[in-house]
N, C-alpha and C positions, 0 to 999 in steps of 0.2 A: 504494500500500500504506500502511494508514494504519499512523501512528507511536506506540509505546509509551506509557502515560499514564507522566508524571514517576516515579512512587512506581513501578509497574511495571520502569521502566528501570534507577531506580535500584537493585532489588532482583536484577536480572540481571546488574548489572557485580558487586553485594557477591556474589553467587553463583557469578559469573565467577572472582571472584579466590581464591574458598576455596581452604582447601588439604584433602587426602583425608580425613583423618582426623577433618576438621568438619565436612564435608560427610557421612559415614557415619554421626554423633552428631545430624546437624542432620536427616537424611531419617528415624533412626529416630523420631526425637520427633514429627516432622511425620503418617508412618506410624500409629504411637502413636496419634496425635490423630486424625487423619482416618478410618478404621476404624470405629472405634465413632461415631465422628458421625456418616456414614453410613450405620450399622445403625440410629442412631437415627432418622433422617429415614424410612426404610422401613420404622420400626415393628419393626424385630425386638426381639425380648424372649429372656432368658437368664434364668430362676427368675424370671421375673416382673416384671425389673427391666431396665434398658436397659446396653446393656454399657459406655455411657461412666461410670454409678454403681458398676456392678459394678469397673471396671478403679481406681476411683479409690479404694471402698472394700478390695479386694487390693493396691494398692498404695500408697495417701498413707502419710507417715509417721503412726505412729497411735501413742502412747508407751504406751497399754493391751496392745495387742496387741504391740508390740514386748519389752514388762517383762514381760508377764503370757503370750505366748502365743506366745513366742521366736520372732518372725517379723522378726529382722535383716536379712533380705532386702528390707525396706522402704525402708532408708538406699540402697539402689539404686536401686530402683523408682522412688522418688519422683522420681527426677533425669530419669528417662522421661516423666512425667507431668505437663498443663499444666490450671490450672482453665476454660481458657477460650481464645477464637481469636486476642485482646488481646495475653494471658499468654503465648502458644506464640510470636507474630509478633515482640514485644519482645524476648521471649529468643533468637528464631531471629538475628534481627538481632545482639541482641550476641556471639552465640556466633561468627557467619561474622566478624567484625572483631573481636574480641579475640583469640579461639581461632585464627584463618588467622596471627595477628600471632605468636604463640606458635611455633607449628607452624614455621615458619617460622624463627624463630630457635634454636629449640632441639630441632626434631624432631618427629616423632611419637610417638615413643616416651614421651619425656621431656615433654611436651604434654600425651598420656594420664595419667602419674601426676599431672601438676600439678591436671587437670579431675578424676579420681574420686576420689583421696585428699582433694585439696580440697574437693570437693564432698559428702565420706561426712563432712568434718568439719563444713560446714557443715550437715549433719543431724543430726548428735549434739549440736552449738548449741541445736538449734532442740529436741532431745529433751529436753536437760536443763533449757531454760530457759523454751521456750513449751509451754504444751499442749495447742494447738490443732494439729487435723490442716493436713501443709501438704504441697504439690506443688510442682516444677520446679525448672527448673535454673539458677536464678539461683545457688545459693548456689557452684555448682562455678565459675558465669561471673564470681563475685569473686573467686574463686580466680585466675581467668586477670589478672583487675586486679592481682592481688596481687603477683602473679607477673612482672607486666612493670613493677611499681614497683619491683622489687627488683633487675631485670635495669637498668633507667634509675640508678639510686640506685648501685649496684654496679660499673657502666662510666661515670660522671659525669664523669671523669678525659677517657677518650677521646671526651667528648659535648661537651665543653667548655661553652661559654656555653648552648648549647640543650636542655640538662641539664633548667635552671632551670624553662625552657618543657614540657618533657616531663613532669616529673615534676608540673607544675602541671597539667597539661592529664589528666592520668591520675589522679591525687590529688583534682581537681575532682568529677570524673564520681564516685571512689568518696561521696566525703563527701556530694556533692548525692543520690544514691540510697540512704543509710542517712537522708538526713535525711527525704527524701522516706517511708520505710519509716518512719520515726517519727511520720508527720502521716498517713498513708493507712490507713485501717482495711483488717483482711486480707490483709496484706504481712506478712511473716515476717523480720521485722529479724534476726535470730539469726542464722537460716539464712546470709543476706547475712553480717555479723558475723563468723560461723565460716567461711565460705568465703571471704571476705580474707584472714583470720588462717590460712588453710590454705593458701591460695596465697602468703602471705609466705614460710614454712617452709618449702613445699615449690619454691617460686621461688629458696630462698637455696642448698640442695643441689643443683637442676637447671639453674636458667638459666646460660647460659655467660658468661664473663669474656670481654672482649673484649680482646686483645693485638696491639699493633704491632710488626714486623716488618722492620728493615732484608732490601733483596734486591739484586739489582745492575739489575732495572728499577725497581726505589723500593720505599716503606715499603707493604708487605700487612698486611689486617688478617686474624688468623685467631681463631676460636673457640678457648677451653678450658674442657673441664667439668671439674667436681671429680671427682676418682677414689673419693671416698666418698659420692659424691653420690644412691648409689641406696640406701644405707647409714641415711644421713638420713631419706629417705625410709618405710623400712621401721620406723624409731623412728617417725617419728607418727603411722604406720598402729599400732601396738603400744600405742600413748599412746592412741589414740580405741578401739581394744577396749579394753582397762584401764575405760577411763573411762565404756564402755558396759554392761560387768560390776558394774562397786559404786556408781557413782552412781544414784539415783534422779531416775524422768524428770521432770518437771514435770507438775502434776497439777489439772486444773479442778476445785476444791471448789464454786463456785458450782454 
C-alpha cells in the first residue's frame, strides 16, 4: 500500500489533531470554496455569471454596498470567502493550528467569540481604512495570534523561562505576516491589523489565567476565567457597531 506524499501526511495529522469547533469553521470554508469551483468546471452559469463571481460579488467586503446599501452582513460573509485554492489552503492551515491551540485552552465557546468578534473587527479595519474589496479569514486567524499572545504574556509567571521562547515564536509569525502584507500587493494588511488588535481584546477578557494549586498528591494546575469576561466582550462588539454607524468607509477616488 503505497504511503502518503509528505505534505498529504502532514495535513492528516494537522487534521487529526483539530478540535470541533475548527474543524466545523474549517469544512464550511473549504465547502464554500469547493461548490462553486465545481459548478465552474461544468460550466454552470447563475444570471450569466459563474457562481464562484456571483458568491464573491454577494459576499466580499465591498464598503459601497456596505455604506450605501446596508449590506452589514458582509463583515460575515467575507470570513467565508477565499480568492483563490492558495488563499483557502494557507488559511485552512492556520486556522486547524492556531484555532485547535485556542479551542483547546479556552473552549469552544470562548474560541468562537475570540475568531468572529475578532475577525468582524478585522473587517471594519479593513472598511474604514482600505477600499478595496477583500475576502477571508485571515483577519479573524490574527485574532486567534492575538489571543494566545495574551494568554502566553498573561500566564509568563507560571511559563517561567519559556515564556520568552513562546511569546517570541508567536510575536514572530504575527510581525513576519503584517510585514509580508506590506511588501505583497493584494493582501489586506488592515484586515490582519484589526484582527490582532481584536484578538488582543478579546484574548484579554477570554483566555484563562493559569493558577497553581497546592493538593495532598502535589501542586495542580487549574484554569480561571474572568467572570466579566463575556462582558468585555460584548463592549467591543458595541465599539465596532458605533464605529460602523459614523465612520466613513474608505473610499477609491482614483
Amino acid at each position: 500500500m503505497s504511503q502518503p506524499s509528505p505534505i498529504m501526511g502532514g495535513m492528516q495529522r494537522l487534521w487529526s489533531n483539530s478540535t470541533p469547533a475548527v474543524r466545523i469553521i474549517a469544512l464550511a470554508n473549504i465547502v464554500i470554496f469547493a461548490i462553486p469551483a465545481l459548478a465552474d468546471i461544468v460550466g454552470f452559469r447563475l444570471l450569466g455569471i459563474s457562481l464562484s463571481n456571483l458568491l464573491l460579488m454577494w459576499g466580499a467586503k465591498d464598503n459601497i454596498a456596505i455604506a450605501a446599501g446596508d449590506q452589514y452582513y458582509r463583515f460575515l460573509t467575507m470570513m467565508f470567502l477565499h480568492g483563490g485554492l492558495l488563499h483557502l489552503l494557507f488559511n485552512t492551515i492556520a486556522l486547524t493550528s492556531f484555532g485547535s491551540e485556542i479551542e483547546r485552552i479556552a473552549g469552544s465557546q470562548r474560541f468562537l467569540g475570540i475568531y468572529f468578534i475578532g475577525g468582524l473587527l478585522g473587517g471594519v479595519a479593513s472598511y474604514v481604512f482600505s477600499p478595496h474589496p477583500a475576502v477571508g479569514a485571515s483577519g479573524a486567524i490574527f485574532a486567534l495570534i492575538g489571543a494566545e499572545i495574551v494568554f502566553i504574556w498573561q500566564n509568563r509567571a507560571v511559563f517561567g523561562e519559556r515564556a520568552k521562547q513562546m511569546l517570541g515564536s508567536v510575536g514572530f509569525t504575527a510581525i513576519a505576516n503584517i510585514g509580508i502584507g506590506f511588501s505583497v500587493p493584494n493582501i489586506d494588511n488592515m484586515a490582519h491589523i484589526g484582527g490582532l488588535i481584536g484578538g488582543l481584546l478579546c484574548g484579554f477578557c477570554l483566555m484563562p489565567l493559569l493558577m497553581t494549586i497546592e493538593h495532598e498528591t502535589g501542586p495542580i494546575r487549574i484554569r480561571q476565567g474572568r467572570s466579566w469576561g463575556w462582558y468585555g466582550v460584548l463592549a467591543v462588539a458595541i465599539v465596532i457597531i458605533v464605529v460602523v454607524m459614523v465612520v466613513m468607509p474608505a473610499v477609491d477616488l482614483g
